[in-house]
matplotlib code that plots the C-alpha trace (Angstrom):
import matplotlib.pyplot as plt

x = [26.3, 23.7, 26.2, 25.4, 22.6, 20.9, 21.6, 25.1, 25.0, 23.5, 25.7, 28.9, 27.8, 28.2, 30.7, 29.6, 29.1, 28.3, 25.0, 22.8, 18.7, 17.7, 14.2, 13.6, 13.6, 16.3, 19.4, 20.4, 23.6, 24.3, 25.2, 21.9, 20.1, 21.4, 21.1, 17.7, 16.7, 18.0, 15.6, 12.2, 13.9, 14.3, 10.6, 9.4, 11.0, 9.4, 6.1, 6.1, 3.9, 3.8, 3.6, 5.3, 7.0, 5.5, 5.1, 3.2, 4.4, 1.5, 3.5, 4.1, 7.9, 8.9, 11.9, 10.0, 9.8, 13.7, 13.9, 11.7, 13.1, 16.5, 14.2, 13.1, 16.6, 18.0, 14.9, 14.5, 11.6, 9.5, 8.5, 4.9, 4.7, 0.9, -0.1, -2.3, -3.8, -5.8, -9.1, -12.1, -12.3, -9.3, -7.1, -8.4, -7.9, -4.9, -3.3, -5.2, -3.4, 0.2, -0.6, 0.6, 1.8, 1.8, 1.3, 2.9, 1.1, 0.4, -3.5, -3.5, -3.7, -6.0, -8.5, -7.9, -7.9, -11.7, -14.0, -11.7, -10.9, -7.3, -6.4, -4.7, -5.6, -6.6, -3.8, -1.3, -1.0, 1.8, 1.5, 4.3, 2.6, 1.2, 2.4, 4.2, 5.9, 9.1, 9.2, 8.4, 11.1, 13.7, 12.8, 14.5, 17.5, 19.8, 23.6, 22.8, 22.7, 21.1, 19.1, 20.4, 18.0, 19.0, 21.0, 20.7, 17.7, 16.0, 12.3, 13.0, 10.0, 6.8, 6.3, 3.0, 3.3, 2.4, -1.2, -1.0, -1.9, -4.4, -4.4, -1.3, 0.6, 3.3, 6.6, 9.0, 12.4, 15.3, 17.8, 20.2, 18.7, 18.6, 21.8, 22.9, 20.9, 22.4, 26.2, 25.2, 22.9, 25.0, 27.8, 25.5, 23.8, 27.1, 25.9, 28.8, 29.8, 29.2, 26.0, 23.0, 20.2, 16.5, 13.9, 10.5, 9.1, 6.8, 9.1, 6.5, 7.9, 10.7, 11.8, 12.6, 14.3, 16.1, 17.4, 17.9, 17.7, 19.7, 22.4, 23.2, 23.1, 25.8, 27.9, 26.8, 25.1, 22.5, 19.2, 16.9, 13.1, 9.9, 7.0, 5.5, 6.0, 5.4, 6.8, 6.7, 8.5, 11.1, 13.2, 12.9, 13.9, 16.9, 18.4, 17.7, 19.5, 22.0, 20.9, 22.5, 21.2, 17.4, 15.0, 11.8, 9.1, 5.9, 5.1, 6.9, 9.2, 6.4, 4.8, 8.6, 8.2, 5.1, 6.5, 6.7, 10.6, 12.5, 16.2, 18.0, 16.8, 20.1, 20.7, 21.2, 23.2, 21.6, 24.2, 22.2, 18.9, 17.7, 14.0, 11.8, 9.4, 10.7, 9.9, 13.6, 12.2, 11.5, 15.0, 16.8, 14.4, 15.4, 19.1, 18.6, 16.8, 18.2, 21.1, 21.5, 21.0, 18.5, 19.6, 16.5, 17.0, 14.7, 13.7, 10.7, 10.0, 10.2, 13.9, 16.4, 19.9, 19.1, 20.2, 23.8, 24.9, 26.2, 27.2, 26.5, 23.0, 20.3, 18.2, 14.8, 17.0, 17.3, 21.0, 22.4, 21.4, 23.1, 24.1, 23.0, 20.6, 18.1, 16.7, 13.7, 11.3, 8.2, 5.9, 4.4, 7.2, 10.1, 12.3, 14.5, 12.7, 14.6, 16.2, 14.3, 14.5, 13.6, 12.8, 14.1, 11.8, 13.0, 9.6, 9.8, 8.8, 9.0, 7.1, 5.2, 9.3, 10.7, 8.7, 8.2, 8.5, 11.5, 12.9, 15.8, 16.5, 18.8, 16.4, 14.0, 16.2, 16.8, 13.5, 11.9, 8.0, 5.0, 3.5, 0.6, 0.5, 0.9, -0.6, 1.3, 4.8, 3.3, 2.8, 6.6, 8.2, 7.2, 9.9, 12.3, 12.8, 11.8, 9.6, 8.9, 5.1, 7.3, 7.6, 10.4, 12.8, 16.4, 17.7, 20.4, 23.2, 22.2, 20.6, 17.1, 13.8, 11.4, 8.2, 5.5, 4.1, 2.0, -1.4, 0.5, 0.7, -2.7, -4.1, -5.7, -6.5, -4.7, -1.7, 0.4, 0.6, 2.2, 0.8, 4.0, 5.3, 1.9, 2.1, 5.6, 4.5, 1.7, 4.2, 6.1, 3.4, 4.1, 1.2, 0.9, 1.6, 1.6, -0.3, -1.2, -2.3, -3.8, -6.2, -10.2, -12.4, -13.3, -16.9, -16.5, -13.5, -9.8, -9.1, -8.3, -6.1, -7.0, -5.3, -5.7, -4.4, -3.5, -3.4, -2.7, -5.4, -6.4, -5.4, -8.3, -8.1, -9.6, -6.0, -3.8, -4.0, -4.0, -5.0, -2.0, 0.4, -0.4, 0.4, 3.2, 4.9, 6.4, 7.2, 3.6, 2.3, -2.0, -3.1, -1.5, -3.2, -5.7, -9.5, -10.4, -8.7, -9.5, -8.7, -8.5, -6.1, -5.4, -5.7, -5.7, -2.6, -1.3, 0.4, 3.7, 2.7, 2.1, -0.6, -3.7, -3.5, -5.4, -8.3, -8.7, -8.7, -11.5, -13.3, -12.9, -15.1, -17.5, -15.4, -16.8, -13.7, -14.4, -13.5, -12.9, -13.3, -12.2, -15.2, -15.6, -13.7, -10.4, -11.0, -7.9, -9.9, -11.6, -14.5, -16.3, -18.3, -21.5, -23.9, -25.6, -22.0, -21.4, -24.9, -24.8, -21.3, -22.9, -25.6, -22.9, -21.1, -24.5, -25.3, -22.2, -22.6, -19.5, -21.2, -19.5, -15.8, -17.4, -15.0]
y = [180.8, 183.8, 186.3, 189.5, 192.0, 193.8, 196.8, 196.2, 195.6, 199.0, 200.6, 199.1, 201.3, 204.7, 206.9, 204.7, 207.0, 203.9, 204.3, 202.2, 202.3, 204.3, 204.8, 206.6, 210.3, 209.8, 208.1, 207.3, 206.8, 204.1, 206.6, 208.2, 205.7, 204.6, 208.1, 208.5, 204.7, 206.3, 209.6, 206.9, 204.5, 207.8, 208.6, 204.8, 204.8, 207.8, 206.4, 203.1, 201.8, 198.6, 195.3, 193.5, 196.3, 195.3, 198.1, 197.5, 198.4, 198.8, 200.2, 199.6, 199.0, 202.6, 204.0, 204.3, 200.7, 200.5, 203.5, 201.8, 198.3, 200.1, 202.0, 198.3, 197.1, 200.1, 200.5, 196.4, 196.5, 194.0, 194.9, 193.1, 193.6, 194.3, 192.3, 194.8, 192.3, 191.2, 192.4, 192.9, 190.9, 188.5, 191.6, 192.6, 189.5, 189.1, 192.3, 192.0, 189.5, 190.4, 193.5, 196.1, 199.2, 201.5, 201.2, 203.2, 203.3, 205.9, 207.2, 204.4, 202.4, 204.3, 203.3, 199.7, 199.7, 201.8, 200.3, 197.4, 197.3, 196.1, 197.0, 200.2, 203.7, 206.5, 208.3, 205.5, 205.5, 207.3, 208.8, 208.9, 211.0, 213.6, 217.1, 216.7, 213.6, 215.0, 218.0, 215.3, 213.1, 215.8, 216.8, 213.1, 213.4, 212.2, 209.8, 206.2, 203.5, 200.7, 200.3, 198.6, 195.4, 194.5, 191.3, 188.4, 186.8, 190.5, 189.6, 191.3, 190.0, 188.4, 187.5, 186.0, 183.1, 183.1, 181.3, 179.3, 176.2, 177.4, 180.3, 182.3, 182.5, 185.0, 183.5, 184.9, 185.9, 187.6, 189.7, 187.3, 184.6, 187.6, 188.7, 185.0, 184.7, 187.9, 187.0, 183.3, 184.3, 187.3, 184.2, 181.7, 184.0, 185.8, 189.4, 191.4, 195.1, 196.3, 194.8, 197.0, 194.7, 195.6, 194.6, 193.9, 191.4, 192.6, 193.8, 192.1, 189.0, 186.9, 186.8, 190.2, 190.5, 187.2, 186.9, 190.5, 193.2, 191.4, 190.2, 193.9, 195.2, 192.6, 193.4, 196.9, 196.6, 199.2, 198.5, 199.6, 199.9, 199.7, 200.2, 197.1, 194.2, 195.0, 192.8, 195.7, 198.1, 195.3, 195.5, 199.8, 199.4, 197.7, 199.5, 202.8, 201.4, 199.2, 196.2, 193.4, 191.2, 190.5, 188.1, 186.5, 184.2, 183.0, 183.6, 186.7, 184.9, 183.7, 187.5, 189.1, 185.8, 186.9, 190.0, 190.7, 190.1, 192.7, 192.2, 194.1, 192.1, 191.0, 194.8, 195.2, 195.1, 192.0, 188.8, 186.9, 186.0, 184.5, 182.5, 180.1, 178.3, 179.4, 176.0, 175.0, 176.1, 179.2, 179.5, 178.5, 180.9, 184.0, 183.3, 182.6, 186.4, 188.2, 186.7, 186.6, 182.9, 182.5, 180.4, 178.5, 177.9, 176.2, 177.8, 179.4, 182.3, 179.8, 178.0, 178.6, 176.6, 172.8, 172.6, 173.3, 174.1, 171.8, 172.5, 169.2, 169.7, 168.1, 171.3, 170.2, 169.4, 172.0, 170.6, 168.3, 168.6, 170.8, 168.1, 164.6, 165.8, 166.8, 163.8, 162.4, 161.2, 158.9, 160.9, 158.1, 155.7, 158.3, 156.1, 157.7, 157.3, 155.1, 157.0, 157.8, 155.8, 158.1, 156.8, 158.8, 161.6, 162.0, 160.8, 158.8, 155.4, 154.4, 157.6, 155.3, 154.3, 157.3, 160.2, 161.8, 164.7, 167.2, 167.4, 168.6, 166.2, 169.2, 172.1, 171.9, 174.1, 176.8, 176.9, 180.2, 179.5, 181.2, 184.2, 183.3, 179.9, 176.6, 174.3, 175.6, 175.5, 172.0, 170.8, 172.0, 170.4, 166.7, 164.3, 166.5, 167.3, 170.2, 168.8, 171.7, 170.4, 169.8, 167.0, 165.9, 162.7, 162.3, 160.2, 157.7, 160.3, 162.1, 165.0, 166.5, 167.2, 169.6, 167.1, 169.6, 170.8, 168.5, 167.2, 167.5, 164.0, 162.9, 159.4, 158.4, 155.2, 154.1, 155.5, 158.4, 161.5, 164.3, 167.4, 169.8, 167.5, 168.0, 172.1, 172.4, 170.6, 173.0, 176.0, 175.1, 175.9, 179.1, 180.8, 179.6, 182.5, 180.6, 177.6, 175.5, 171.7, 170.1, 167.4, 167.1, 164.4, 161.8, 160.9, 157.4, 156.9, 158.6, 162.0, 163.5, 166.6, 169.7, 172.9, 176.3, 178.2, 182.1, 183.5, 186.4, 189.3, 188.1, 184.3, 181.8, 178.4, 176.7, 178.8, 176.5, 173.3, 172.0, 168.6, 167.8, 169.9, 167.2, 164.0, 165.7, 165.6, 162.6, 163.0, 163.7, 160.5, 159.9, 159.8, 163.1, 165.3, 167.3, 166.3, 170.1, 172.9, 176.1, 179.8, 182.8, 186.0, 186.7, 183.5, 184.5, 185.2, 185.5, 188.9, 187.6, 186.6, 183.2, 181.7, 180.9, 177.0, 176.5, 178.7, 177.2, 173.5, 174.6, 175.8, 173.3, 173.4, 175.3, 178.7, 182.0, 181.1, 178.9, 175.3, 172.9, 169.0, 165.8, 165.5, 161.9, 159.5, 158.8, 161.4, 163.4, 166.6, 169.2, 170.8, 174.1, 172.4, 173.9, 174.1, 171.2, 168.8, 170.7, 169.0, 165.8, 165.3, 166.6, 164.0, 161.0, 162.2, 162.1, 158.5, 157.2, 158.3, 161.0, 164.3, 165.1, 164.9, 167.5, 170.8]
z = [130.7, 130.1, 132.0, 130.1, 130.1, 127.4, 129.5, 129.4, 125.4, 125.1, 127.5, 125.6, 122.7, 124.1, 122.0, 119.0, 116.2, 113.6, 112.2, 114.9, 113.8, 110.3, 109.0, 105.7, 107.7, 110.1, 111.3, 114.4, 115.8, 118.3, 120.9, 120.0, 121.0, 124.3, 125.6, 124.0, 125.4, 128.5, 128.5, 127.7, 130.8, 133.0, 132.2, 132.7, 136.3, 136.8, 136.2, 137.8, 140.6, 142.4, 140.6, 137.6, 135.8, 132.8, 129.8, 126.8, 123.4, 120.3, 117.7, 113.9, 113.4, 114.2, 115.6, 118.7, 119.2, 119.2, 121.6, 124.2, 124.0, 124.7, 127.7, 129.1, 129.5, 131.0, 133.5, 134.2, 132.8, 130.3, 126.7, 126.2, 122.3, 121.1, 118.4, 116.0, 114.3, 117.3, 117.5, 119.8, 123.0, 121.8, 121.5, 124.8, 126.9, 125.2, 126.9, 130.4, 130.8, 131.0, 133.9, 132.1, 134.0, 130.7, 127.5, 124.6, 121.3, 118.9, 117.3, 115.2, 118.3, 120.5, 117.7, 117.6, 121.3, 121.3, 123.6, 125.1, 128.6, 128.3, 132.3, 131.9, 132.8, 130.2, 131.6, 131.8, 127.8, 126.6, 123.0, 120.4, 118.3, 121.2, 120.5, 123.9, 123.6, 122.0, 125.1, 127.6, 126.8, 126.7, 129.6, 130.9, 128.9, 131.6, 131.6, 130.5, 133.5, 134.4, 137.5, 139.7, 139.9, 136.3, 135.9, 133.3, 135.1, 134.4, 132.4, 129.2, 127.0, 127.2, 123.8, 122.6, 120.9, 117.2, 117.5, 114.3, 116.1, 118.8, 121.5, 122.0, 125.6, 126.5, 126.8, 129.0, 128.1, 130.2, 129.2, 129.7, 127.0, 124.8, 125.0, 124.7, 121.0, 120.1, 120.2, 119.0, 116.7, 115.2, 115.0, 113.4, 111.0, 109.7, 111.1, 111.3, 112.8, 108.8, 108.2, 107.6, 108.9, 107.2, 109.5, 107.2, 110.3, 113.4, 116.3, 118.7, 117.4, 118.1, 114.6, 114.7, 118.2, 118.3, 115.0, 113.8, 116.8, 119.2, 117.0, 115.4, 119.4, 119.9, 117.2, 116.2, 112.9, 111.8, 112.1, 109.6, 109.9, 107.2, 109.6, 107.9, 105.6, 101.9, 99.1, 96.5, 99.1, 99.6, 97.3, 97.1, 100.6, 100.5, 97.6, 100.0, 103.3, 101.2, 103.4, 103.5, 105.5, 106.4, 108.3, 107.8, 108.5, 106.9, 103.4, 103.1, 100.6, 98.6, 98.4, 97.4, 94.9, 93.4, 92.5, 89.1, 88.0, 87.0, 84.8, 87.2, 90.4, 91.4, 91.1, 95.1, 97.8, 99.9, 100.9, 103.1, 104.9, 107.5, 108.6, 108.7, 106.5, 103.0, 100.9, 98.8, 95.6, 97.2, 98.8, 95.0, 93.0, 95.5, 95.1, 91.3, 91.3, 93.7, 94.2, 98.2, 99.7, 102.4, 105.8, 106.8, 111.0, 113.6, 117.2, 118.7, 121.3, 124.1, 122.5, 120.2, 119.5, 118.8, 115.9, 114.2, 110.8, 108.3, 104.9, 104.0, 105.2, 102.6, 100.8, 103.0, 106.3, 109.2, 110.1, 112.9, 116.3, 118.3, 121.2, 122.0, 124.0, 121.0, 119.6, 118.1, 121.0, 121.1, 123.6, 125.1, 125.6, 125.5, 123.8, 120.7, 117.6, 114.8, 111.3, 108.8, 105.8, 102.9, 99.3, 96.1, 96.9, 100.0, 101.3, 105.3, 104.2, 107.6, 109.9, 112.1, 113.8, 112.8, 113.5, 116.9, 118.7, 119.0, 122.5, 124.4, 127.4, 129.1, 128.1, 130.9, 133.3, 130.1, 129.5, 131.2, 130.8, 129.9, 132.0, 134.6, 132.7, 134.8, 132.2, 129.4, 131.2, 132.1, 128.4, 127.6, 130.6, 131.0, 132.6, 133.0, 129.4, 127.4, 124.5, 121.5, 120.3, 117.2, 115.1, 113.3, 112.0, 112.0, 108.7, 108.6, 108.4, 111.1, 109.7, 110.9, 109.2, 110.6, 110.1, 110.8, 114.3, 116.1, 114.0, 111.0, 110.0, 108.8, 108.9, 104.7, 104.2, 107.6, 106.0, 107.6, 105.2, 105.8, 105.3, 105.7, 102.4, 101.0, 101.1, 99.9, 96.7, 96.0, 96.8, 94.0, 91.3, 90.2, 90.6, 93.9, 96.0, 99.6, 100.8, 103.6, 104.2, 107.1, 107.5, 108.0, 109.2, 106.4, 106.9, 107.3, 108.7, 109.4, 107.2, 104.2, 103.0, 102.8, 101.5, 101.3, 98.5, 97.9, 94.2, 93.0, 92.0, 88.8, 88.9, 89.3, 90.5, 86.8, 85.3, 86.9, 85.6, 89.4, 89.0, 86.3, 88.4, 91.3, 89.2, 87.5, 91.1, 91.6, 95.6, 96.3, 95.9, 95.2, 98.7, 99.6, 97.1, 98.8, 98.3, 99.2, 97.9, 99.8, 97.1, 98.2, 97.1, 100.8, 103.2, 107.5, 109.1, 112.5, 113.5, 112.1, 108.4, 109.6, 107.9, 110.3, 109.6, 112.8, 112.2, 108.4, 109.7, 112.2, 109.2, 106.7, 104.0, 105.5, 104.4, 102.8, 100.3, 97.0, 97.6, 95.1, 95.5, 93.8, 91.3, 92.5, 94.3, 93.0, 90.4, 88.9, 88.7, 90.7, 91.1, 92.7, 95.5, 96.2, 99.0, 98.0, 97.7, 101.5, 102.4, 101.0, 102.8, 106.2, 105.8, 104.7, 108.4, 109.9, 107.8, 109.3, 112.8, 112.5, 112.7, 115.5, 113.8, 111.6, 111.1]

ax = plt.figure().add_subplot(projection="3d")
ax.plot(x, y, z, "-o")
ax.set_aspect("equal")
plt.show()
């Protein structure tokens, strides 16, 4: 039952002299920031008009951002995090979108924002780094409440979806789910009243909210902020706040990874972490050199809590399902796929029967939809069940496998391929520094794999033996070796540190980036395709009648 508030979280910690938020100037105490939430929530209901009580927050992760997240709860209003990696007329639809009332941002984001038309008033910004902002917010100091509107069905969020997969939408979320993930979340992840949480990952995303802000709320943990992800400030940073716990998503791992190593590593004060996406080579080689294990989890903006721990739980498995009501579903018949029979590598022998879409048969009522977005909530809610656009398989002992999101299984050779399987191979090289694999048009029939590879500054593709790395692997298997390899020393992301897997399959080939090719068909080695490979291959689509499968 989502009976609690945010609100009521923040007003529990009143007369909480524990450390609550930190950033390398200053520390604040949880009573600190209630009644400093409170002074930003007094301003914000000062300033609001009529519609959707919507406020828009472009920040980098500063204290700031904290403050006014408290301010949201305490007013009833919604947080709308600004992505600042948006740009131009995306950036600007992006935010039109969710009727902002205000927006707080800082210089930095008065440039980013020049020349858009985003929906809100010149004088409806309100300026962090003004030289009266700090005057104008005393001047609200008041008692902490909550209005008296708040209760759990309160909107507390619209969070944009990541966009690795296509457009983002906002997805709603009240203060009640919040509050829910942050007492199951601060249980599930082991976050506890002493932890000092380090918070490397966007506060616009859920990530950072649902797995790290929320929880410490609930519990009282410190908060600590870096106002953006660096991998050679990570581990300066958490010797400074003595962190011990941290979350993260993307590649992040791979970047802290690439670090160079250091003997006294383990030197530090981490015990745990928590995200998404770290490959299990990743995952062994951070405990091995840091010494903190990572807890890999599965959820999204729009879900969280299908799936329960296990220690038991195979190194590339997310865990059991939480309740019989997640399964494994065919989306056209609905029926329950059957288990996954893996071979010695762990490979699905079987993925035409076994793998299907992730669902939730009694998620459709929890599920709290996407902001002025009928099709979307449409695409999410089919038959009464909440499906997740997810793919995945369940194995003969009940354990389930994230199996890539949907398009990530790739037809070669009339043979099903998966391309998640694919891209944690090539993440184990080690001078691999992330990677992605997804699949193009063939250009007579089906696909083929493609990846996309990031090195490091000084690393080229002919260094790393790629081709002999490939057949050394024996759970990759011939046909899902990539026939392109995209290189670049700093691949697209989304806002989150996502790579932009999307946006790379839409290019292809045709990339400003060097990409390699098979040399011939069937051939074990790779070479730099030019302009004139990139034409004959557009003329064999056009030979065959397939231009318009073209990427």
């Amino acid at each position: 039952m989502r009976d609690e508030t945010i609100a009521g979280m923040l007003l529990a910690r009143l007369g909480d002299h524990r450390p609550g938020l930190r950033s390398r100037e200053r520390t604040w105490t949880w009573d600190a920031v209630v009644r400093e939430s409170a002074a930003r929530a007094s301003l914000a209901r000062e300033l609001r008009r009529d519609g959707p009580f919507h406020i828009g927050v472009l920040l980098e992760n500063v204290p700031e951002y904290v403050l006014w997240l408290g301010a949201a709860a305490l007013s009833g209003a919604t947080v709308v995090g600004v992505n600042p990696t948006r740009t131009g007329s995306y950036l600007e639809q992006e935010v039109r979108h969710t009727d902002l009332q205000l927006l707080v941002t800082d210089r930095a984001g008065l440039d980013l924002l020049d020349g858009l038309d985003i929906g809100v008033p010149r004088d409806r910004f309100i300026l962090i780094d003004d030289d009266g902002y700090p005057a104008r917010i005393e001047a609200h100091a008041c008692e902490p409440t909550a209005d008296a509107s708040v209760t759990p069905a309160t909107q507390m969020l619209l969070l944009f979806t990541s966009g690795t997969t296509g457009k983002s939408k906002a997805a709603r979320c009240s203060q009640g789910r919040l509050a829910e993930l942050g007492r199951n979340n601060s249980a599930k992840y082991d976050v506890k009243r002493d932890d000092v949480c380090y918070c490397p990952m966007p506060l616009f995303h859920g990530n950072a909210l649902m797995a790290l802000w929320a929880p410490s709320l609930a519990v009282g943990a410190t908060v600590c902020l870096t106002p953006k992800f660096s991998a050679s400030q990570f581990l300066p940073d958490v010797r400074f706040y003595g962190a011990t716990f941290f979350t993260y998503v993307g590649k992040a791992i791979g970047y802290v990874l690439a670090t160079p190593e250091r003997p006294d590593d383990a030197d530090n004060t981490l015990t745990h972490g928590f995200g998404t996406e770290a490959s299990p080579e990743d995952k062994a080689e951070f405990r091995r050199r840091f010494r903190a294990p990572l807890v890999e989890g599965y959820g999204s903006s729009e879900s969280a809590g299908m799936i329960k721990r296990d220690p038991a739980t195979p190194p590339t498995a997310l865990g059991r399902p939480a309740h019989d009501g997640v399964r494994i579903a065919d989306p056209e018949t609905l029926e329950t796929c059957k288990p996954a029979v893996l071979d010695e590598h762990g490979r699905v022998t079987n993925a035409e029967a076994a793998v299907g879409e992730i669902v939730d048969v009694h998620g459709a009522a929890k599920f709290e939809g996407y902001y002025k977005n009928p099709e979307a909530d449409a695409e999410r809610v089919r038959h009464g069940w909440y499906w997740t656009g997810d793919l995945g398989y369940v194995d003969g002992d009940g354990f389930l496998y994230f199996g890539g999101r949907s398009g990530d299984w790739i037809r070669v050779d009339s043979e099903n391929i998966s391309a998640l399987l694919t891209q944690n191979v090539i993440r184990r090289h080690p001078a691999v520094v992330d990677a992605v694999a997804f699949g193009v048009p063939d250009p007579r029939a089906g696909d083929q794999v493609m990846a996309a590879i990031e090195l490091p500054p000084g690393t080229a593709f002919e260094d790393l033996g790629f081709a002999a790395f490939l057949a050394a692997q024996d759970d990759l298997g011939t046909k899902g070796a990539p026939r392109f390899v995209r290189v670049s020393h700093a691949l697209p992301t989304t806002g989150s540190g996502k790579l932009s897997k999307k946006e790379m399959q839409l290019e292809g080939w045709r990339t400003g980036d060097p990409v390699y090719r098979w040399a011939t068909r069937g051939a074990p080695e790779y070479a730099l395709m030019t302009e004139a490979d990139k034409a004959v291959l557009h003329a064999e689509f056009a030979a065959a009648g397939r231009r318009r499968f073209l990427p």
